[in-house]
N, C-alpha and C positions, 0 to 999 in steps of 0.2 A: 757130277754136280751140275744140276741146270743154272742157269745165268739167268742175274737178276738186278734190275734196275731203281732206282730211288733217287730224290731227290736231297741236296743239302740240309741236314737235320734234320730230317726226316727216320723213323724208327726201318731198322731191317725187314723186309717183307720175309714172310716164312722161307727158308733155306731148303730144298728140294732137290730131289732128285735120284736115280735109280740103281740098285743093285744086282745084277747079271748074273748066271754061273753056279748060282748055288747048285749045290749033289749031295742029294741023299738028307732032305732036310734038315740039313746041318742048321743050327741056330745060329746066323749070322746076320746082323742088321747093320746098317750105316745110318750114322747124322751125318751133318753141316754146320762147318761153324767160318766165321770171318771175322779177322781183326777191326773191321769195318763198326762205330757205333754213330751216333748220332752228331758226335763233334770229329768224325771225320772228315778231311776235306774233299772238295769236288776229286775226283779219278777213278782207277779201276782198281779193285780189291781182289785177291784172291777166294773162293771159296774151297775149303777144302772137304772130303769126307773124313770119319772119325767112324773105324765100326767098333763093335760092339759082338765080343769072342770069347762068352763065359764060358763054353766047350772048349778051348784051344783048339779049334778046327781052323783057324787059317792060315797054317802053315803048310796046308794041305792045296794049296792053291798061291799060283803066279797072280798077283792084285795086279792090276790093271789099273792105276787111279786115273780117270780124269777132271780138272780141277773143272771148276767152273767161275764167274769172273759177278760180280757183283760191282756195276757203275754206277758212281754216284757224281749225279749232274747237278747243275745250280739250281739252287732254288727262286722261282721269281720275285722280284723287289719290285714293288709298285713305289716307282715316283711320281708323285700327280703336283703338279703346279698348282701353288693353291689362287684360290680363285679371291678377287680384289675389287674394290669399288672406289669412286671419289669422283667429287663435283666438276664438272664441265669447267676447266680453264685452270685446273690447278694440274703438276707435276704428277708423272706414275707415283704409286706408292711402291716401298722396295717389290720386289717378288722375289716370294719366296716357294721352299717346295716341304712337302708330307711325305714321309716314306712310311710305306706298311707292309710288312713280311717277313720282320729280322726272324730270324732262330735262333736255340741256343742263348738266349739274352742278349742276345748282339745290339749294338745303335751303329749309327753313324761312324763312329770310328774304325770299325772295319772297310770301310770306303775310302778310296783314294780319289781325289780331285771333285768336281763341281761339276753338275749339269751346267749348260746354258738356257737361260729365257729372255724371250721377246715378245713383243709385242707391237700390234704397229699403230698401238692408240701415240697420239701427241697430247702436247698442251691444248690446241688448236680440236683438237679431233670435237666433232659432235658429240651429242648426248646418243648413246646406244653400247652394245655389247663387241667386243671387242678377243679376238683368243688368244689366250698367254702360252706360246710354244714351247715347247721344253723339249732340249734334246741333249746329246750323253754330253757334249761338254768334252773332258776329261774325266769324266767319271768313271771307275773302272772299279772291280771289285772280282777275284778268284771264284768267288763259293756263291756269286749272286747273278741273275742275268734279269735285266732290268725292264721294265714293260711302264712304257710315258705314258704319262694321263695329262692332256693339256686342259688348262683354265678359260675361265673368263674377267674379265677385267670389265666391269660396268661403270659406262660416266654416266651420274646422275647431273637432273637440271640443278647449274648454280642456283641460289637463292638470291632474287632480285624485292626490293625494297621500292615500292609505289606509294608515295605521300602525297595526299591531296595538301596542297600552303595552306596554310592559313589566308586568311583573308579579314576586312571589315567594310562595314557600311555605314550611314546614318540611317536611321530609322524612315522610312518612307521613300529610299532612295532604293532606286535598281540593283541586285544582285551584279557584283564585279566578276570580271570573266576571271574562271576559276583556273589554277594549273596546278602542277604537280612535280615534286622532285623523284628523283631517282638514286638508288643507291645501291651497291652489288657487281656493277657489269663487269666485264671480265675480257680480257685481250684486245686491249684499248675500244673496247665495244661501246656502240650509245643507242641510240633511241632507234636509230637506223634498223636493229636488229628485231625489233617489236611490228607485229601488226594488230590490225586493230584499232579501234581509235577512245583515246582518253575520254569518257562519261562521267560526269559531276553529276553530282545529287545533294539536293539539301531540305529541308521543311519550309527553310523561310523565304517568306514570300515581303512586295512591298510594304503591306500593311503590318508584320510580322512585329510582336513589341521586343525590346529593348532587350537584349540576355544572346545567351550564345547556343550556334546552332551547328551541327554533325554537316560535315561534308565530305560525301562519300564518295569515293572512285573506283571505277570498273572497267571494264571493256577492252584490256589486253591480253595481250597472248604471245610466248617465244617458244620456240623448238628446245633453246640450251636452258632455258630457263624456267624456274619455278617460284611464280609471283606470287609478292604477300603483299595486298592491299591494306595502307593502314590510309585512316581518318582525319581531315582536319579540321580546323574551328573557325566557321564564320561568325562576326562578333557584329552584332548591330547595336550600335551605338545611338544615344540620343540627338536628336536632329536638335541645331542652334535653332532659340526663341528667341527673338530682337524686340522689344516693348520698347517705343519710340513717344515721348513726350513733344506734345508741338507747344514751340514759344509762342507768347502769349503777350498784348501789350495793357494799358487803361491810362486814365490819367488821375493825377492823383485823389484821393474823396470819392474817387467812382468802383462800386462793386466788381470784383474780377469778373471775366470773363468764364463761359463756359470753356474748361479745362479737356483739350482735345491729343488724340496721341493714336498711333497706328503701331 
């Protein structure tokens, strides 16, 4: 019997192999067979021959068997670390792993113990791609031989909050220097970590009537971060009118005076 190889769950590759000796074309033929099927475990099986002597001719001959040996090796289990994301300044998210290759209906429960994974993102770490290593851990398993697929772990720009304040004026008065609050930063971060420089925009100008006007902010830029400009409201108010009456004297019997006031 020739020897023949396969993997865990995997079906018997055709069983082979040759028969010698025959005299006198005697009808003699041999199979193969093996206790070996597809929920066999990983090792070495025997293969035997099995002829086939609807003459009774092989009593006529010394057999000779040689077995032949049918090994069955693990089959590979892809562990791949599955791949993760989250914002610039928060904590890893767990990591976790995907296996794909069971046979047989197998899961996870024919597996003993745990890969290990790492990573060498922090809290701290910048915005970019980062790789999630995976290695056997204690993982170990008879009928499986494992093959790692490492991850990525992507921090995205935190979300930073730009508000232009509010503001007001009198009507006819100069636009006030405009500024901006902040909201979002992340690992005791401030404005330090921005370049660029704060840009106000509005319509209203000195002559501008009475009502409320859009004040708009631009002009920054962070590496960890990813800026949402929001709008605020300059209010021009009614400038104070002062109508001033000037006192006035006469004496009595005499027509008032002309009535004057600024």
């Amino acid at each position: 019997a020739d020897d023949q190889s396969r993997t865990y769950g995997a079906s018997n590759p055709p069983l082979t192999g040759t028969l010698t000796g025959v005299q006198n074309n005697d009808n003699l033929t041999v199979s193969f067979q093996t206790l070996a099927d597809a929920g066999s475990p990983v090792g070495a099986y025997a293969i035997t021959p099995v002829f086939s002597d609807p003459d009774n001719k092989l009593g006529n001959y010394n057999v000779l068997t040689n077995l032949g040996t049918l090994t069955i090796a693990p089959t590979p289990l892809t562990v791949a670390a599955d791949s993760q994301s989250r914002p610039y300044g928060q904590t890893n998210p767990p990591l976790t792993v995907t296996y794909s290759g069971f046979v047989n209906g197998e899961d996870t429960n024919v597996l003993a113990g745990v890969p290990v994974l790492t990573t060498t993102a922090e809290v701290a770490s910048p915005v970019g791609d980062y790789p999630i290593e995976i290695t056997t851990g204690t993982l170990a398993s008879t009928n499986y031989a494992f093959v790692f697929t490492n991850g990525v772990l992507s921090i995205n720009p935190a979300v930073l909050l730009v508000r232009a304040n509010d503001a007001s004026r009198a009507y006819g008065a100069t636009n006030p220097v405009f500024t901006a609050s902040y909201s979002g930063f992340v690992n005791n971060e401030d404005t330090h970590v921005l370049t660029g420089t704060a840009h106000f925009e509005t319509t209203a100008e000195t002559n501008s009537p009475v009502g409320s006007y859009a004040i708009e902010v631009s002009g920054l830029i962070a590496t960890n971060y990813s800026i949402t400009f929001s709008n605020g409201v300059l209010s021009v108010t009614a400038a104070a009118l002062t109508a001033s009456a000037d006192d006035q004297s006469r004496t009595y019997g005499a027509s008032n005076p002309p009535l004057t006031g600024t």
